[in-house]
DSSP file (Angstrom, degrees, kcal/mol; ACC not computed):
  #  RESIDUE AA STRUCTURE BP1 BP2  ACC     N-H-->O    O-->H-N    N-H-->O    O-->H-N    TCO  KAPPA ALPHA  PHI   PSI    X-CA   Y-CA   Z-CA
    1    1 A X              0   0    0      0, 0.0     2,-0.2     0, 0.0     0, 0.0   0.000 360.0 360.0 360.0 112.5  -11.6  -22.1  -13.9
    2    2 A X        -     0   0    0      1,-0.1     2,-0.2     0, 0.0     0, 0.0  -0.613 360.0-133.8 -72.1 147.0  -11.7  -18.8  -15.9
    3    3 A X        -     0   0    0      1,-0.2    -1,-0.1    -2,-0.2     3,-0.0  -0.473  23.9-112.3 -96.2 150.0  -13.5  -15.9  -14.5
    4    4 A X        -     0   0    0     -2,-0.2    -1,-0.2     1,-0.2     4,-0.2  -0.154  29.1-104.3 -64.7-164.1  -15.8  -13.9  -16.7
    5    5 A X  S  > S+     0   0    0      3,-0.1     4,-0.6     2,-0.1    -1,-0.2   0.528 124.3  41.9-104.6 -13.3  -15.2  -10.5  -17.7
    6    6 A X  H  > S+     0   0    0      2,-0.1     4,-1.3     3,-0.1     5,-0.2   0.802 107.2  57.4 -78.5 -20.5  -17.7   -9.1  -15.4
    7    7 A X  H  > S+     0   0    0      2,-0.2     4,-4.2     1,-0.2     5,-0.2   0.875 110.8  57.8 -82.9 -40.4  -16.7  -11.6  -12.3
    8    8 A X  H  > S+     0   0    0      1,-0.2     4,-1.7     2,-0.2    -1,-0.2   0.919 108.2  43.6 -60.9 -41.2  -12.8   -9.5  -13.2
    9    9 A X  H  X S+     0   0    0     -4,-0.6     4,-2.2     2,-0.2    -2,-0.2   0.926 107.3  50.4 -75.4 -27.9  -14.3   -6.8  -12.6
   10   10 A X  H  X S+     0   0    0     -4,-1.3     4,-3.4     2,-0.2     5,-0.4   0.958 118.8  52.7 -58.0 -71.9  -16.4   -7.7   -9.1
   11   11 A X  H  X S+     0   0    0     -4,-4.2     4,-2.0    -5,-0.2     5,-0.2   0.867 108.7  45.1 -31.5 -70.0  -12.7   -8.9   -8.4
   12   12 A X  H  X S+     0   0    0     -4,-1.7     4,-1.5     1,-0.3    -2,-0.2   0.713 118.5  42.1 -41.7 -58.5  -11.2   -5.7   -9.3
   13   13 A X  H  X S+     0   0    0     -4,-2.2     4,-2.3    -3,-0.4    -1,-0.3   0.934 112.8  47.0 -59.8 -64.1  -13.6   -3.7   -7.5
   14   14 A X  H  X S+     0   0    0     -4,-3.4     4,-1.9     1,-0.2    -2,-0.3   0.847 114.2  52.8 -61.7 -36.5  -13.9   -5.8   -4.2
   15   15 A X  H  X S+     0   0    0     -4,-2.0     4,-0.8    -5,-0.4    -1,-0.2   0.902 112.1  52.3 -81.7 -36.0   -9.5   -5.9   -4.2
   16   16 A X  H >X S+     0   0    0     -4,-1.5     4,-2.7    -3,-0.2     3,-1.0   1.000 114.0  37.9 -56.1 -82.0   -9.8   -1.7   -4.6
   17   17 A X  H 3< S+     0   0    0     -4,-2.3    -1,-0.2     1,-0.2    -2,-0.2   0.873 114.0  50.1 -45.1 -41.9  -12.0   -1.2   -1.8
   18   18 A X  H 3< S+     0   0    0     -4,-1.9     3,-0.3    -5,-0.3    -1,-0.2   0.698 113.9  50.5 -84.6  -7.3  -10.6   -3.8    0.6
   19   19 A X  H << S+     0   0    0     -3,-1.0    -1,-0.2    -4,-0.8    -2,-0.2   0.924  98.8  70.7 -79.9 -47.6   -6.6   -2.0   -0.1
   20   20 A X  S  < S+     0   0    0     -4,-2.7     2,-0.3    -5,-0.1    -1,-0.2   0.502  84.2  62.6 -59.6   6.5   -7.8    1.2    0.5
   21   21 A X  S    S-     0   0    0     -3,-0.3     5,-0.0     2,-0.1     0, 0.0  -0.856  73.3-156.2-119.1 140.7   -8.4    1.0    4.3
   22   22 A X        +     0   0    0     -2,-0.3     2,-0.2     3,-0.0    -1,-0.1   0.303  69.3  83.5-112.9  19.3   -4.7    0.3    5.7
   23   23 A X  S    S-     0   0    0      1,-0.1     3,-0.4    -4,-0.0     4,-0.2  -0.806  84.7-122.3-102.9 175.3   -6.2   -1.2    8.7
   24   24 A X  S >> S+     0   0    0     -2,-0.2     4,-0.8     1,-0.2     3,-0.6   0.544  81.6  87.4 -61.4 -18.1   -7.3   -4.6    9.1
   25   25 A X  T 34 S+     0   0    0      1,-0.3     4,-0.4     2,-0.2    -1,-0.2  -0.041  82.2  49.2-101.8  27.7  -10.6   -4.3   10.1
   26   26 A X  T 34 S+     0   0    0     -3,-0.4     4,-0.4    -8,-0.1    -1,-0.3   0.608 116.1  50.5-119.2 -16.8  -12.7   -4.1    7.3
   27   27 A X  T <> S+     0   0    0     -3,-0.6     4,-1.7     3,-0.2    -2,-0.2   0.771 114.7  49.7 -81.6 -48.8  -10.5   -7.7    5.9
   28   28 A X  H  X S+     0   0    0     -4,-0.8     4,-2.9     2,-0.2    -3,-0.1   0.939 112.9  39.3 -61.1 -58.7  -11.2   -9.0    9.3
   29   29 A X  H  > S+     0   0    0     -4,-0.4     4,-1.1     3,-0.2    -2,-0.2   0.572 116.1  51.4 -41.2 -29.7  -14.9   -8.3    9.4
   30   30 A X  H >> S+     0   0    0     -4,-0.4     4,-1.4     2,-0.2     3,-0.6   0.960 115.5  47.1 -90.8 -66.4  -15.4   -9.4    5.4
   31   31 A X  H 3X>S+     0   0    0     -4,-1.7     4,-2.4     1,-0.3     5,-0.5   0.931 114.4  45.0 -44.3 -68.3  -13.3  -12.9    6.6
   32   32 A X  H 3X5S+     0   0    0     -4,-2.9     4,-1.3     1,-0.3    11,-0.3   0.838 114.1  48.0 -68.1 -24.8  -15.5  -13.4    9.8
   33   33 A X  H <<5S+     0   0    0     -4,-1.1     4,-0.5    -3,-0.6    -1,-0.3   0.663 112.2  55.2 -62.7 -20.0  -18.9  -12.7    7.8
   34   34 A X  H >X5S+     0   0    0     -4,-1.4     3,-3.1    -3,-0.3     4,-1.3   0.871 112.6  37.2 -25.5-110.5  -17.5  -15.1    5.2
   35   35 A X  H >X5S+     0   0    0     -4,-2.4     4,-3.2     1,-0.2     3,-0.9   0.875 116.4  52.0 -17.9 -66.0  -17.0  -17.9    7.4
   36   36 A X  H 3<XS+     0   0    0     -4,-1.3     5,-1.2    -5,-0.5    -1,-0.2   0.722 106.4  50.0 -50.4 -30.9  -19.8  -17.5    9.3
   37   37 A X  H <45S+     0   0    0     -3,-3.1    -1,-0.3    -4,-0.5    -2,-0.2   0.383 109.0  55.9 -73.7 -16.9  -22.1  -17.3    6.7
   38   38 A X  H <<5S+     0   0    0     -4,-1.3    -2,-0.2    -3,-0.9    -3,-0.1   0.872 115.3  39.1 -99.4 -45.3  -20.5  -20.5    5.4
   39   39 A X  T  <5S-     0   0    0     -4,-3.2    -2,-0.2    -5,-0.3    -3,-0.1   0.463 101.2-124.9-102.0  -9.7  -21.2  -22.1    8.7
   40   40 A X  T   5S+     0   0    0      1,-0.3     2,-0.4    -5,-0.2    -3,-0.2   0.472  78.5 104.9  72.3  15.9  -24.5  -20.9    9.6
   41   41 A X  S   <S-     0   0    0     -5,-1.2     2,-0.3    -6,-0.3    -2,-0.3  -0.890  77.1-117.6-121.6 138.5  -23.3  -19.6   13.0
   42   42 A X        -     0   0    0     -2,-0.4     2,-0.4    -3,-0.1    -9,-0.1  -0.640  33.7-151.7 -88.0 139.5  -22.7  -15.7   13.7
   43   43 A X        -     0   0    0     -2,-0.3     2,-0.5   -11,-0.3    15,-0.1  -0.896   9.3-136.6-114.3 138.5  -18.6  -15.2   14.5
   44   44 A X  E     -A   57   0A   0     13,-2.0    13,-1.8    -2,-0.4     2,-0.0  -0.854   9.8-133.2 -94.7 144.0  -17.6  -12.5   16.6
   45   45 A X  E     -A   56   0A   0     -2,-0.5     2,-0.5    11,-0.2    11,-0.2  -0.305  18.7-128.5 -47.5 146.8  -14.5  -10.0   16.0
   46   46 A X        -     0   0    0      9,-1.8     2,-0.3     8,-0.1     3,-0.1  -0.896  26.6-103.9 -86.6 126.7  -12.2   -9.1   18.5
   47   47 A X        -     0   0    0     -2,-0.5     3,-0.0     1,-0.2     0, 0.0  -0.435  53.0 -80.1 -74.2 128.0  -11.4   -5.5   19.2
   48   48 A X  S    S+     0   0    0     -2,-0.3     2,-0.2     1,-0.1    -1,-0.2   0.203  97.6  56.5 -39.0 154.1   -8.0   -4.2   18.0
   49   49 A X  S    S-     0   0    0     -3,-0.1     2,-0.8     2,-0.0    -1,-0.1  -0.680  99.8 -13.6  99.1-137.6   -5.1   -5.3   20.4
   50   50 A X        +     0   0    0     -2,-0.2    -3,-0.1     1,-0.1     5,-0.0  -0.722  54.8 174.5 -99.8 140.7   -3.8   -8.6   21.7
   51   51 A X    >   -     0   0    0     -2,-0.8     3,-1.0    -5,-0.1    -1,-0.1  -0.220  53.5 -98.9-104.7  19.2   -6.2  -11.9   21.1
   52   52 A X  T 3  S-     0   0    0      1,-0.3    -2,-0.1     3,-0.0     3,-0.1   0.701  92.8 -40.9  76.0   7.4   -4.7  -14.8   22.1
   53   53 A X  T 3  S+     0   0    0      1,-0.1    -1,-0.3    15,-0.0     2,-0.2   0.792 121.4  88.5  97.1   4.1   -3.7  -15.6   18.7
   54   54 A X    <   -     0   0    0     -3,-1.0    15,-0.2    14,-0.1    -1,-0.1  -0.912  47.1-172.4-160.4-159.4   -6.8  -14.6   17.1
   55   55 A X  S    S+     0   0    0     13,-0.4    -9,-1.8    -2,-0.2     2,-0.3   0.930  86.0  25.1 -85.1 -31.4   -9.0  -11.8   15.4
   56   56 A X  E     +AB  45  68A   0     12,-2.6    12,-1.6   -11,-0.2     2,-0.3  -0.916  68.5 122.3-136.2 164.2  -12.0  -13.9   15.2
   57   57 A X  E     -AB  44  67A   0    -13,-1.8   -13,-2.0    -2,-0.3    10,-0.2  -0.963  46.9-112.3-174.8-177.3  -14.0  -16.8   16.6
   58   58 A X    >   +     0   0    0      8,-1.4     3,-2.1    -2,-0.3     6,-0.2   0.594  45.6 156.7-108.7 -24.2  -16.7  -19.0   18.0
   59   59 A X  T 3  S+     0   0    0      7,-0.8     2,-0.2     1,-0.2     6,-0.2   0.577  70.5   6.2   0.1 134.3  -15.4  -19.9   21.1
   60   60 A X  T >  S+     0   0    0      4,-2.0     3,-0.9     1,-0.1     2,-0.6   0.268  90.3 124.0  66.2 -21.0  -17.9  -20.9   23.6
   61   61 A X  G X  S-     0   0    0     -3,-2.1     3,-0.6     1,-0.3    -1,-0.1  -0.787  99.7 -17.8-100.2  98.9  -21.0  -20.8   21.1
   62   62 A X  G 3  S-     0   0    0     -2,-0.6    -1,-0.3     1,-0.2    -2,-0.1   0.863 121.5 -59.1  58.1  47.7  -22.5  -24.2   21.4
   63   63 A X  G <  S+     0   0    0     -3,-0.9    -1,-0.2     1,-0.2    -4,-0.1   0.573 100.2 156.3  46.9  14.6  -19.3  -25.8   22.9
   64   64 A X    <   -     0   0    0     -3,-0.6    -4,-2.0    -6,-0.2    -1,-0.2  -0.381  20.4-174.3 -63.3 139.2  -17.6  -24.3   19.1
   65   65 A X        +     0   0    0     -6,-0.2     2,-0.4    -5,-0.1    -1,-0.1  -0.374  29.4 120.7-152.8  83.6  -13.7  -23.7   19.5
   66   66 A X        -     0   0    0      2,-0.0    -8,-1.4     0, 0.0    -7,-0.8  -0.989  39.1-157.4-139.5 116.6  -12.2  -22.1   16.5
   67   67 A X  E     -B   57   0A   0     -2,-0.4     2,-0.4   -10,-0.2   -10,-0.2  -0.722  10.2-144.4 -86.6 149.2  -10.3  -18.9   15.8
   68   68 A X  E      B   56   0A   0    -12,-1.6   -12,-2.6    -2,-0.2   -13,-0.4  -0.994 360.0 360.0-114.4 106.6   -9.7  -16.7   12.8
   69   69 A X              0   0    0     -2,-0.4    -1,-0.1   -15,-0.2   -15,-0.1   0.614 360.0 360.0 -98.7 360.0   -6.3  -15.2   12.5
């Protein structure tokens, strides 16, 4: 599947923004609003430091047990 030449640019744009932040958390946030959106279920983030292995999840919400690393 080829991408248009506006959809290259969308790309372009959206790869720009999400490089310029050298932390994770705007990649993390974009992932777990992704997903979540995908699934119909809101995923929460996890606050910088250690997670068990991962950054996001459902855990507990409506017996869901899935992490996002």
């Amino acid at each position: 599947m080829s991408l248009t030449p506006d959809e290259l640019s969308h790309q372009s744009k959206l790869k720009s923004a999400l490089q310029a932040d050298r932390s994770a958390h705007k990649l993390e946030n974009l992932a777990a609003g992704l997903v979540g959106r995908l699934l119909g279920i809101s995923i929460a983030v996890a606050k910088s430091g250690f997670q068990h292995g991962g950054d996001a999840g459902a855990v507990g919400q409506q017996d869901r047990r899935f992490r996002l690393e």
